[in-house]
C-alpha positions as CSV (number, residue, x, y, z in Angstrom):
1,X,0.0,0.0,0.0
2,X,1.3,3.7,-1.1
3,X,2.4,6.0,1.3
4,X,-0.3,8.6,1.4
5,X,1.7,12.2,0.6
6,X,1.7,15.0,3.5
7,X,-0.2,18.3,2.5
8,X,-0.4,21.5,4.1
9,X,-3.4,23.9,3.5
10,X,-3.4,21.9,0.3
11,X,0.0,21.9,-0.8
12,X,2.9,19.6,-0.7
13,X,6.1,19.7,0.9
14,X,8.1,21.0,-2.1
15,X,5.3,24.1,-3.1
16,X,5.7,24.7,1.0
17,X,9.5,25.2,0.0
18,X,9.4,26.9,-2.7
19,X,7.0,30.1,-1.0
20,X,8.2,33.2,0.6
21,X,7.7,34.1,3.9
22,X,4.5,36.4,3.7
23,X,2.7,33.4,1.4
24,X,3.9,31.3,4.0
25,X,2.8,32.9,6.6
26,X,-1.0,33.8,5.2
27,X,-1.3,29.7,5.4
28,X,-0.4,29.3,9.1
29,X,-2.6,30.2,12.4
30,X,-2.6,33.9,13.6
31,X,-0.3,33.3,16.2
32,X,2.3,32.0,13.7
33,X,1.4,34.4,11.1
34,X,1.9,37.5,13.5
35,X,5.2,36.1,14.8
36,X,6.6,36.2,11.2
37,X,5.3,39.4,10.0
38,X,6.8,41.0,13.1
39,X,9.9,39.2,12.0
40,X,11.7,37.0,13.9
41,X,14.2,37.9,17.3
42,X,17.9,37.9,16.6
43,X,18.4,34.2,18.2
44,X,15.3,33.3,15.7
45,X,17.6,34.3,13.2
46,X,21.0,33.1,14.2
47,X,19.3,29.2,14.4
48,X,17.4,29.7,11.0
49,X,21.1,30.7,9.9
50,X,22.7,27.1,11.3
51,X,20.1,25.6,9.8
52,X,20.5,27.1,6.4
53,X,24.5,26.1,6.5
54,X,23.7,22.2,7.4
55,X,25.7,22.7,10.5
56,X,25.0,19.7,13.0
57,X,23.9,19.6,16.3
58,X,22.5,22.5,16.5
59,X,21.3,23.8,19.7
60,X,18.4,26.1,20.5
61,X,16.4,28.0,23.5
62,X,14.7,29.3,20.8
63,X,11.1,27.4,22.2
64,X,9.4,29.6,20.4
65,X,10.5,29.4,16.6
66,X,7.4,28.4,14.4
67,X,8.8,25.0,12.5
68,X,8.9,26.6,8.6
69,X,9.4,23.8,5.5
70,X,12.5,24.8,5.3
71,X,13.4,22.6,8.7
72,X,12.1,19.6,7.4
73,X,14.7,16.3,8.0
74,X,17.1,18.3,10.3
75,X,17.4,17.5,13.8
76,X,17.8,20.2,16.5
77,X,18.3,20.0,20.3
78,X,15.4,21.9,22.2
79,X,16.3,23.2,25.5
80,X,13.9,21.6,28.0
81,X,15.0,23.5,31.4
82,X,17.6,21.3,32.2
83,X,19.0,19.6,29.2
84,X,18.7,19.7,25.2
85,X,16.3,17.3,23.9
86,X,16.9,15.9,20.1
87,X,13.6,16.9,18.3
88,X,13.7,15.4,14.4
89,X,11.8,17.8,12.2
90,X,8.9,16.0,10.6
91,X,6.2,17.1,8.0
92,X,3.2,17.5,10.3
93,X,5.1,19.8,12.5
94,X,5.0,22.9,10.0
95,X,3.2,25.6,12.0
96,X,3.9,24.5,15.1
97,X,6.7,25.8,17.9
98,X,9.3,24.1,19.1
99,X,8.2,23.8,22.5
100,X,5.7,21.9,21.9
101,X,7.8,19.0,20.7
102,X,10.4,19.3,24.1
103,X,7.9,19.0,27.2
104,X,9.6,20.6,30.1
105,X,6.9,18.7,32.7
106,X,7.0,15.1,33.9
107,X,4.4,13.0,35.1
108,X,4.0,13.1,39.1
109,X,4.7,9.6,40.6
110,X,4.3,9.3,44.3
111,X,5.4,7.1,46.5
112,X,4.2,6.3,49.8
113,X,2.4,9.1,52.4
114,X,4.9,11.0,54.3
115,X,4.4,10.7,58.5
116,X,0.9,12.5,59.4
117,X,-0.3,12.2,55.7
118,X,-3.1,10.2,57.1
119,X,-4.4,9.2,60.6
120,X,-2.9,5.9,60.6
121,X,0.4,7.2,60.3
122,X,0.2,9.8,62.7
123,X,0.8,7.1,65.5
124,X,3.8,6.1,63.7
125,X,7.2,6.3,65.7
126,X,9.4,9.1,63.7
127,X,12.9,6.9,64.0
């Protein structure tokens, strides 16, 4: 069975590539379409820089960068709060932000109740 090819808004990968920013830009959410036609910050533009020389492990804080076609097959590190997390560039992440792909909260797991948690273990010696 054929792959089934990725569109955006309608078009493929390659027409995604081949627009400028503004045409770009009037395809993606507000959000994303205000962020470019304010133009992006000047760490916005040193990482869309790296990525346009092919440099490797590339490094961002940059959460906030709206994923463009031009990203598509690179991998970049995501700062998550304490480390960079490797985030691979896919189709279906045009239009989103970085951030959303390096989650900087973990699931809560618990372990026992601590001493007067609950009534039983209020009566508990504290050795």
């Amino acid at each position: 069975m054929a792959k089934k090819e990725f569109t955006f808004k309608g078009k493929s990968v390659d027409e995604l590539k081949k627009l400028s920013m503004n045409e770009l830009a009037e395809l993606l959410t507000a959000r994303q379409r205000r962020t470019i036609k304010r133009g992006f910050t000047e760490q916005q533009k040193i990482l869309l820089k790296k990525l346009r020389a092919n440099k490797k492990n590339i490094e961002t804080h940059c959460r906030d960068m709206v994923v463009l076609p031009e990203m598509i097959g690179k991998s970049i590190k995501v700062h998550q709060g304490r480390e960079f997390v490797p985030v691979m560039i896919e189709e279906g992440m045009i239009g989103h932000c970085l951030g959303e792909f390096a989650l900087t909260r973990r699931k809560v797991a618990h372990s026992a109740p601590g001493i007067g948690a609950t009534r039983s273990s209020a009566s508990l010696s504290v050795k």
